[in-house]
C-alpha positions in Angstrom: 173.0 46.0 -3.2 172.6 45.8 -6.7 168.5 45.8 -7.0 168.2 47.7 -10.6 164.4 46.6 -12.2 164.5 44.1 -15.0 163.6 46.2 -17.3 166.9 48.0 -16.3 169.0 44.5 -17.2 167.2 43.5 -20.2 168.2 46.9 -22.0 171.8 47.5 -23.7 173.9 50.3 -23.4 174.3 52.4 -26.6 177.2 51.0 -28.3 177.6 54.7 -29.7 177.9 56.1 -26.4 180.4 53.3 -24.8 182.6 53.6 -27.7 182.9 57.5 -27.7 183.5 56.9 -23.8 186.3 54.6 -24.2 188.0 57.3 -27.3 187.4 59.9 -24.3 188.7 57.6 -21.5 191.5 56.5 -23.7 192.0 60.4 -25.2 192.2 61.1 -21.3 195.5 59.0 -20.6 197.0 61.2 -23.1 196.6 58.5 -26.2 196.1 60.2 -29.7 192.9 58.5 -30.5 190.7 59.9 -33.5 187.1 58.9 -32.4 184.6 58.5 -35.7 182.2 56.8 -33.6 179.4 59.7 -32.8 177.1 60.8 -34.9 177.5 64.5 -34.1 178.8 67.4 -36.5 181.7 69.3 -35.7 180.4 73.0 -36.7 178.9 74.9 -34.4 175.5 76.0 -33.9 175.1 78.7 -36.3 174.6 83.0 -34.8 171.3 83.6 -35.6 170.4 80.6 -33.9 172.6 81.3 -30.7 171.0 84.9 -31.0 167.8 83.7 -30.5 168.7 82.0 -27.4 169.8 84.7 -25.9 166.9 86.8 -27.1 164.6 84.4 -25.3 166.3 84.6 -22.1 166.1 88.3 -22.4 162.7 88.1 -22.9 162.5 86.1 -19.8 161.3 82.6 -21.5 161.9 81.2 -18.2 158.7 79.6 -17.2 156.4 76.3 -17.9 154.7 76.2 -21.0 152.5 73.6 -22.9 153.9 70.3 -22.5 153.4 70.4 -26.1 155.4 73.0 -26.7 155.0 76.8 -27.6 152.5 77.9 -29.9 154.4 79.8 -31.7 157.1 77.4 -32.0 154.1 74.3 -32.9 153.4 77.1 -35.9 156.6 77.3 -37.1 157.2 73.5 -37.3 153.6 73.9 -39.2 154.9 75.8 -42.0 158.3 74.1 -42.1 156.3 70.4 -43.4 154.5 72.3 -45.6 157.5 74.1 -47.3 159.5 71.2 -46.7 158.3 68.0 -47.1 154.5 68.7 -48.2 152.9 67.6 -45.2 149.9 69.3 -43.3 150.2 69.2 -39.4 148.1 71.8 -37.7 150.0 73.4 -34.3 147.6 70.6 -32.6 149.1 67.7 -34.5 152.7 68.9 -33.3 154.4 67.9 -30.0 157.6 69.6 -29.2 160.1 67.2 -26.9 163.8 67.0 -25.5 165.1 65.6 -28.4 163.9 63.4 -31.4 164.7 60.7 -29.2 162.2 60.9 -26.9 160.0 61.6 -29.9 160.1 57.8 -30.9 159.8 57.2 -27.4 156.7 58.8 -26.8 155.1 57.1 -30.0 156.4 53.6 -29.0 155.1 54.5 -25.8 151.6 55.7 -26.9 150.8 52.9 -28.8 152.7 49.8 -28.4 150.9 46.8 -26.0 153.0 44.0 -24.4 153.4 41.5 -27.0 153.2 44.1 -29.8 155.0 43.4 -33.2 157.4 46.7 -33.7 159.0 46.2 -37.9 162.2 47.1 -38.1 164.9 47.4 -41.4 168.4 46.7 -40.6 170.6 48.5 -40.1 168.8 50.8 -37.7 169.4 52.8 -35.5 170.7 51.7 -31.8 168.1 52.8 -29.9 164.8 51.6 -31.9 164.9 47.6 -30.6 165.4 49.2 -26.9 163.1 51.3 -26.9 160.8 48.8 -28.6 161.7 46.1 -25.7 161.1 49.0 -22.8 157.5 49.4 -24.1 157.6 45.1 -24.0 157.0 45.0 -27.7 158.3 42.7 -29.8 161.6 43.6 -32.4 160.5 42.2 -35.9 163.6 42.5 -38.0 163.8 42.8 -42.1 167.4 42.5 -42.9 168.9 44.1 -46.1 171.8 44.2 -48.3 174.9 46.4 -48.9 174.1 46.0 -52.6 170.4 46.7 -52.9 171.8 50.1 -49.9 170.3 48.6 -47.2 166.6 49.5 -48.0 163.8 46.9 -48.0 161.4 45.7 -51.2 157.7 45.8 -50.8 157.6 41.9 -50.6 159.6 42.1 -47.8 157.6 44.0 -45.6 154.7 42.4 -46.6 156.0 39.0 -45.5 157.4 40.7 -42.3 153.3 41.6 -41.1 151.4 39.8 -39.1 148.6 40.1 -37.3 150.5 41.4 -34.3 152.1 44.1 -36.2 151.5 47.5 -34.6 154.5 49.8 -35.4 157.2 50.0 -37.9 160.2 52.4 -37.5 162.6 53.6 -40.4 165.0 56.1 -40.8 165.7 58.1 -44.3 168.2 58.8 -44.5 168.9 56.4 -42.5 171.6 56.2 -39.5 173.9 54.2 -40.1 174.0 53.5 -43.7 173.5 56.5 -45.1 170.4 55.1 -47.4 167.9 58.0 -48.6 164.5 56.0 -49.9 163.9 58.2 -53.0 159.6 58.5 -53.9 159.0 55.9 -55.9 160.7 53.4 -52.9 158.5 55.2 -50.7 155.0 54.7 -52.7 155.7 51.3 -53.3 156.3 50.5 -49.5 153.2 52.3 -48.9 151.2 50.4 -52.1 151.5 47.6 -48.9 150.9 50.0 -45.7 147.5 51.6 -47.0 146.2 47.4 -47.0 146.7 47.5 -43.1 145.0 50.8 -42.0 146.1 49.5 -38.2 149.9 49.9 -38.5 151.5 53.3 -37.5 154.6 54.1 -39.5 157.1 56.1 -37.5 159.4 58.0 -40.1 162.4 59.1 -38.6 163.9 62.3 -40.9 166.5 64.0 -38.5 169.0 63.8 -40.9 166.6 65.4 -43.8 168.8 68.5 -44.5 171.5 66.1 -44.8 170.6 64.6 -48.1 172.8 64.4 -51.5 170.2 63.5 -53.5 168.3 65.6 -56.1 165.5 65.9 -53.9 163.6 64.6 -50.4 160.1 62.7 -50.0 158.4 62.3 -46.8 156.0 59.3 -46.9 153.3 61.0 -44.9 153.1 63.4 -48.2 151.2 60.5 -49.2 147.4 61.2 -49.0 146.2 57.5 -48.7 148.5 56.5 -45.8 148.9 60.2 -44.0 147.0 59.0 -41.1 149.2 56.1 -40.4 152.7 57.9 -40.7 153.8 59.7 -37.5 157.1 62.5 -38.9 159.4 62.3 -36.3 162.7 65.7 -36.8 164.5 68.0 -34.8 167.1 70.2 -34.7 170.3 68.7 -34.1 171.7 67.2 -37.1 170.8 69.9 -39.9 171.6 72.8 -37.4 174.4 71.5 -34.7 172.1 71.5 -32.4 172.9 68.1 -30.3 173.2 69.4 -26.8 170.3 71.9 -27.4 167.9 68.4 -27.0 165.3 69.5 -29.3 162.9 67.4 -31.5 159.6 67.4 -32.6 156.7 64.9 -34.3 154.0 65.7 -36.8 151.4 63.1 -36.4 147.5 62.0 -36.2 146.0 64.3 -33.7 145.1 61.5 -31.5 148.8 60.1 -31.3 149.3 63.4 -30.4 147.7 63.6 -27.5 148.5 60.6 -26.3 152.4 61.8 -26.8 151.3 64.7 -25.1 149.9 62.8 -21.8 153.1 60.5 -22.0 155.5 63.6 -21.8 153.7 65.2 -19.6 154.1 62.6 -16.8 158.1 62.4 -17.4 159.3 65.3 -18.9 156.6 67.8 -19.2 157.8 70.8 -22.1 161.1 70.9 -23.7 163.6 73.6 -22.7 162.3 77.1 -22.7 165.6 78.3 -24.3 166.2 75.6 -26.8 162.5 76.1 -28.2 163.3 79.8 -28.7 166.6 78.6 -31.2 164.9 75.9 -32.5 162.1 78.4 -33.6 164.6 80.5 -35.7 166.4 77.3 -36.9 162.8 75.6 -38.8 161.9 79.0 -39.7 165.3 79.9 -41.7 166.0 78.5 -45.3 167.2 75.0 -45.6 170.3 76.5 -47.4 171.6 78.2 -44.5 173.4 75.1 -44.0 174.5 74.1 -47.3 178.3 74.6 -46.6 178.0 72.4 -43.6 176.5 69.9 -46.3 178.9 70.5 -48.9 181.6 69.5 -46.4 179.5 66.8 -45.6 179.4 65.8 -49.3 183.1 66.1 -49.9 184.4 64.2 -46.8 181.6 61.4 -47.5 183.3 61.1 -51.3 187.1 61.3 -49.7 186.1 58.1 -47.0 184.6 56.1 -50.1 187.6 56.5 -52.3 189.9 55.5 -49.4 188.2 52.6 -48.5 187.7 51.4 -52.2 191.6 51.4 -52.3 191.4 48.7 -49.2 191.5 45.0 -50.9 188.7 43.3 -48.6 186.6 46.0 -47.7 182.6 46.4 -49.7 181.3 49.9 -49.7 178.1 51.3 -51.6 177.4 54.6 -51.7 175.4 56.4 -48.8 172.8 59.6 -49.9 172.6 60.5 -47.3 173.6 61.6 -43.3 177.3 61.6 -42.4 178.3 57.5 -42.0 179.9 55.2 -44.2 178.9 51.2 -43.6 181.2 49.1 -45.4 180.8 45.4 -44.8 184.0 44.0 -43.3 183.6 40.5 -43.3 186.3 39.3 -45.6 188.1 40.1 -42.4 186.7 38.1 -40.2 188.7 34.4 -39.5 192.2 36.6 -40.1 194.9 37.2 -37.4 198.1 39.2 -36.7 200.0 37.5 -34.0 197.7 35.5 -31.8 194.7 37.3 -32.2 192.2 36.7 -34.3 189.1 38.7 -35.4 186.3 36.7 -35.4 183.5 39.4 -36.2 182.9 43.2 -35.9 183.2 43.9 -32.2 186.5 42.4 -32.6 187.6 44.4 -35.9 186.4 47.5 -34.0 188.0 46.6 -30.6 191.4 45.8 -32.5 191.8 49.1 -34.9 191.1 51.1 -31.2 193.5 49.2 -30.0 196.0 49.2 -32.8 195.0 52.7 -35.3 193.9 54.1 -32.0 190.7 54.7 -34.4 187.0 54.7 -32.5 184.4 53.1 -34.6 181.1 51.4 -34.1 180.5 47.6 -34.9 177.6 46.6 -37.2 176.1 44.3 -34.5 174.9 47.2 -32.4 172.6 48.1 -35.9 171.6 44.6 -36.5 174.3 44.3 -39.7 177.2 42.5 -38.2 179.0 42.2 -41.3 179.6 45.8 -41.5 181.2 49.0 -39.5 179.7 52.4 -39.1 182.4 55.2 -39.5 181.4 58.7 -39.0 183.0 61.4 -41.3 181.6 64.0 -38.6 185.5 64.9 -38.3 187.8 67.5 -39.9 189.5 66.5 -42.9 192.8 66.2 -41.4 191.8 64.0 -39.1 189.5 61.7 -41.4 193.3 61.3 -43.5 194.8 60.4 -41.1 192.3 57.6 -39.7 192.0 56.7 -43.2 196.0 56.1 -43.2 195.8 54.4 -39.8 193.2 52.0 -40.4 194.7 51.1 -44.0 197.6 50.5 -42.2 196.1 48.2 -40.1 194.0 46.1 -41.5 196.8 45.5 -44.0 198.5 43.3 -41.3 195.6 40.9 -40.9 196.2 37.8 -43.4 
């Protein structure tokens, strides 16, 4: 008997997930299918982080500790906003967790009330309007445009609060577009945040390290609204550390400790072992993984001259992360055969089926005119998607 809770049916699968199940599933039947659908580099996590590791299990890190996380590790994370971004979190402002995921989950958790006003940009991440909907808060949505890159004005946001708002969540730079907010984007957004003292700001910066601009602002570097911005990173995008599950938050000391109580009754501390890396990961120099970004850079440059060459398709270009998010829409109503694509789950379903290329469909990040493609791949397999899905949308008229 099928007897899952509601809260259980009301929530959607990560479309990022099912579609890099299906290129595995489909991978598994022996089909050459190039998945761009995850967002996870392809280097590996680099020695001196790996050495760590094993240092810590050799030094028998093998027990509980804080549910906050280690001391020494909270320190670390201390310095790293300062050098960083600017920011001032003491160790006790710091809460170490299994992943940057449950991070934001923690936050959502700790202060959203049923009936709660959540703002979010689109395109956002998948898992912001679930999480938002598991705490019974309410998704307020402030969609953007390709041509401004998918970042929201002041005026905006301003006509997106109410007196329900508790919580906004961004991303910069963001997942999926790519979109870095540069300083002056940040101080005018929070020119309209420091007039309501009651909303939190969750500022999701996982992809910080991953940035192709000249430089990198955090908003809480901003004194006036530094008490209302919760700094949510980790480790796995900048160092290859997915499957590590490490992630942290810098935040008010009393969000905290609420984040603190919340872990503590699911999760308790983060792994022993993966704290020990992640120590020697914030502690090194940014630069250590500039070729991973440089590759980054020229792969992101290669995907947005290829799809410039593809009559139909709109591209900007990202700052930011490893994605692409063209909007696709001048495909939509065209056919090859008898089928017709109708919107972007059908354009993705259809190059699967027919490039045997995995990407994600803009509805799962609130943009369904557009696609997210990951260029988290080798070159030689980003040419040949490239050629594939040329190939194939060629055919639709």
């Amino acid at each position: 008997m099928n007897n899952v809770s509601d809260r259980v049916k009301n929530l959607s699968e990560s479309a990022t997930i099912a579609m890099a199940r299906k290129s595995r599933e489909l991978k598994a039947q022996g089909i050459d299918v190039i998945s761009l659908s995850l967002g996870e580099p392809d280097f590996n996590t680099p020695d001196f982080i790996k050495d760590a590791a094993i240092e810590g299990i050799h030094q028998n890190y093998s027990k509980y500790m804080a549910v906050n996380g280690y001391e020494d590790f909270r320190d670390a994370i201390s310095m790293k906003f300062k050098r960083d971004n600017n920011i001032n979190y003491s160790p006790n402002q710091i809460v170490v967790s299994t992943g940057a995921k449950q991070s934001i989950a923690n936050v959502v958790l700790s202060t959203v009330n049923p009936g709660d006003e959540v703002i979010i940009p689109a395109p956002y991440w998948v898992s912001y309007e679930e999480i938002v909907k598991m705490a019974e808060g309410v998704p307020v949505f402030i969609e953007t445009k390709i041509e401004d890159d998918f970042k929201i004005t002041p005026d905006q946001l301003s006509n997106a609060i109410s007196d329900k708002t508790k919580l906004m969540i961004y991303s910069s730079p963001c997942n999926p577009s790519g979109s870095v907010y540069l300083k002056e984007e940040l101080r005018s957004l929070a020119d309209v945040l420091v007039n309501h003292p009651e909303i939190i700001v969750i500022s999701d910066e996982i992809y910080e390290h991953i940035n192709f601009t000249d430089s990198y602002f955090s908003m809480a570097a901003f004194d006036d609204v530094y008490n209302q911005v919760v700094t949510v990173n980790g480790v796995s995008k900048a160092f290859a550390m997915t499957g590590w599950r490490l992630g942290y938050i810098g935040a008010p000391e009393w969000i905290a400790k609420a984040c603190t109580k919340i872990q503590g009754q699911f999760t308790s501390g983060a792994s022993s072992i993966s704290q020990r890396a992640a120590l020697a990961a914030v502690s090194a120099n940014p630069e250590v993984v500039g070729e991973m970004k440089s590759a980054f850079l020229e792969r992101r440059d290669f995907i947005i001259s290829q799809l410039k060459s593809i009559s139909g398709v709109k591209i900007n270009q990202p700052e930011g992360a490893f994605y692409v998010f063209p909007d696709v829409s001048s495909f939509f109503g065209k056919s090859t055969g008898d089928r017709v694509i109708e919107n972007s789950d059908d354009l993705c379903l259809y190059l699967l089926e027919e490039a045997k290329v995995a990407l994600v469909t803009g509805n799962a990040f609130g943009s369904p005119a557009c696609v997210r493609i990951s260029y988290a791949a080798a070159m030689d397999e980003l040419k040949e998607a490239m050629h594939r899905i040329s190939t194939a949308l060629n055919k639709l008229d």
